[in-house]
N, C-alpha and C positions, 0 to 999 in steps of 0.2 A: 452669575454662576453660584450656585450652593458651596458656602464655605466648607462641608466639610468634606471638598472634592481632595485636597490633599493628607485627607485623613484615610482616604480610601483607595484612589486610582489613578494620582497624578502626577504619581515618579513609577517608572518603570520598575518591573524585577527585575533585582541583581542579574546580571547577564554570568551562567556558568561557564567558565572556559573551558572548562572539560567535559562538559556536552557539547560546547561546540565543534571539538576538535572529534567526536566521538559522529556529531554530522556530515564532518567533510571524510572522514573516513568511509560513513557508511553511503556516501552521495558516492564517492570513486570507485567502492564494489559496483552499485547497481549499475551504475552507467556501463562499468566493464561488462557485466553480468550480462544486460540488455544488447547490448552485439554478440554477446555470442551467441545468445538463445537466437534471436531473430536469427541469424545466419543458419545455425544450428536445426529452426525450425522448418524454413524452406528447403535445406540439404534431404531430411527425414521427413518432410509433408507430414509436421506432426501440429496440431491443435493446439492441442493442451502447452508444448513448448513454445508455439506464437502466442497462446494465453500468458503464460509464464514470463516471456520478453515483453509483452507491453505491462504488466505488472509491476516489472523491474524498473521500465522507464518510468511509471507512473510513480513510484516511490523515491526515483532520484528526484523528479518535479517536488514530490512531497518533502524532500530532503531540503529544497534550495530554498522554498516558499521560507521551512523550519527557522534554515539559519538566516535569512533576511527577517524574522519578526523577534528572534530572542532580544530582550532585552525592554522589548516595546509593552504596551501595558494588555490587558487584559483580553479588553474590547477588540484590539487589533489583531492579537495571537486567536481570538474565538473566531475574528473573521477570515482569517486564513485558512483555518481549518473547515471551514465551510465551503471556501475553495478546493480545499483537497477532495473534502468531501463530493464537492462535484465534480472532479477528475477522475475518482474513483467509482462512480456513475457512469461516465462516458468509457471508461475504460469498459464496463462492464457489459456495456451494448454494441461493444465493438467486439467484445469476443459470443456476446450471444449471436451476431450475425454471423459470425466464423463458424459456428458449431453447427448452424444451421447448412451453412455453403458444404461443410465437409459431410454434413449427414446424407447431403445428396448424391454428392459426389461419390464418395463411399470407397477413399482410397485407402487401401493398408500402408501407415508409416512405418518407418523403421525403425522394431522396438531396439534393439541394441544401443542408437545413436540416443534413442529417449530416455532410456534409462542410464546411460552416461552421462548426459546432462544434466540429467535429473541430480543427481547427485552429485556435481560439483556445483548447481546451485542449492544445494540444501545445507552443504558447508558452509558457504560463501554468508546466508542468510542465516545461519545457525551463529557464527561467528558474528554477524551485524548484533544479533537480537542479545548475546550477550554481553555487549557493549551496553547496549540502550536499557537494559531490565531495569535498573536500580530508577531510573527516571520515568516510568512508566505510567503512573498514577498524579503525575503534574497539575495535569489542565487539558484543556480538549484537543489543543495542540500539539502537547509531547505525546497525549492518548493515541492519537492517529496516528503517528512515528510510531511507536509501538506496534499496534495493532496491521500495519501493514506489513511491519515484516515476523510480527506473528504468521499472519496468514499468509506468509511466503513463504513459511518453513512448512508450512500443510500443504501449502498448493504444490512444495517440491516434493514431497514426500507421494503425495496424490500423483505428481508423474511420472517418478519412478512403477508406483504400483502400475500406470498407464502401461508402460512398457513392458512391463511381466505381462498383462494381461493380452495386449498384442499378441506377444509373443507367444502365447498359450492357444489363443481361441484364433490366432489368423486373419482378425479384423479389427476393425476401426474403433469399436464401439467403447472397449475401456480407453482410448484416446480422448472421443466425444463425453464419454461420461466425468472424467476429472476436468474438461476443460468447464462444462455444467457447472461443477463444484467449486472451481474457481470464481465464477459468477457469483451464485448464490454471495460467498466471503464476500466479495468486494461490495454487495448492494447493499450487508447486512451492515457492515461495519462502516459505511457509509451514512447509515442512518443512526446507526449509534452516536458516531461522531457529530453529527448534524445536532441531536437532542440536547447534546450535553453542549455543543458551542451557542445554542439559540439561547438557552437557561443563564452561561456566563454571559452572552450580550445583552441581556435582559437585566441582570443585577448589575451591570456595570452604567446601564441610565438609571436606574434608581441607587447607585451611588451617587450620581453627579445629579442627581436631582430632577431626571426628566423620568414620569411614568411610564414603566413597562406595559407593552399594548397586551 
């Protein structure tokens, strides 16, 4: 092994305790958050608020992956995130076949219950993201933490407008359309995070001495 592996990657970062606690906080909203919706969503056969509940869950996963790698080195935390990264992939094909199933169907939800929900997760996740802000720019790690409940304050926001919309036009479609919109976020920031954890596992062999392919 290349001596100058402990010059570069071979004690972990410091572990912050106050992000940590700042995880199990924001791991016990989304788990909360995720029952409600789901339930929430089947009560109002609304899309966008089953898009919303698996969102939530996929970001508690992203929360737990979080707090089991702090502390570990680089290489480790980039390959987590690559995990997440492909969580938030599957998430995202799970709601493009949803949007598809309701497009057919073509049932009016109910906008009142969507826009209620709507915004008691847009607190909920407003509240998370102000926690996490100061830690956001880390590593592809805390990146992804960030970036998923960035985009769960747009996706709440985007449901609320859902349910105005509903409520306005009589149909389905701004339900379908923010549930869309949820999609698109998850893919995009899936491949962000993907870029930026291939480039740290990349420099993290050509720290210890093995060439980056």
């Amino acid at each position: 092994m290349n001596s100058s592996c402990c010059e570069h990657d071979c004690r972990a970062p410091d572990t912050d305790s106050g992000y940590r606690r700042i995880l199990w906080v924001a791991l016990g909203v989304n788990l909360t958050m995720f029952l409600v919706e789901i339930i929430a969503s089947f009560v109002a056969g609304s899309v966008s608020l089953r898009a919303d509940a698996l969102d939530f869950l996929a970001d508690a996963l992203n929360y737990a992956i979080a707090l089991a790698v702090i502390g570990l080195s680089l290489r480790w935390r980039a390959g987590a995130a690559l995990v997440k990264g492909g969580i938030m992939d599957l998430f995202g094909l799970w709601v493009a076949g949803s949007i598809v199933n309701n497009a057919m169907l073509r049932a009016v939800p109910e906008a009142e219950l969507i826009g209620a929900i709507g915004l008691l997760a847009l607190a909920a996740n407003v509240f998370v993201a102000a926690l996490l802000y100061r830690y956001r720019a880390n590593d592809s790690q805390v990146m992804s933490v960030w970036l998923c409940t960035r985009n769960d304050c747009i996706a709440n926001i985007g449901v609320m407008l859902a349910g105005a919309g509903v409520w306005i036009s009589g149909t389905p479609w701004p339900d379908i359309a923010v549930a869309a919109v949820v999609v698109y976020l998850g893919f995009s920031s899936a491949v962000r995070i993907a870029r930026r954890a291939i480039v740290e596992i990349r420099d993290s062999h050509a720290f210890i001495g093995v060439p980056a392919e």
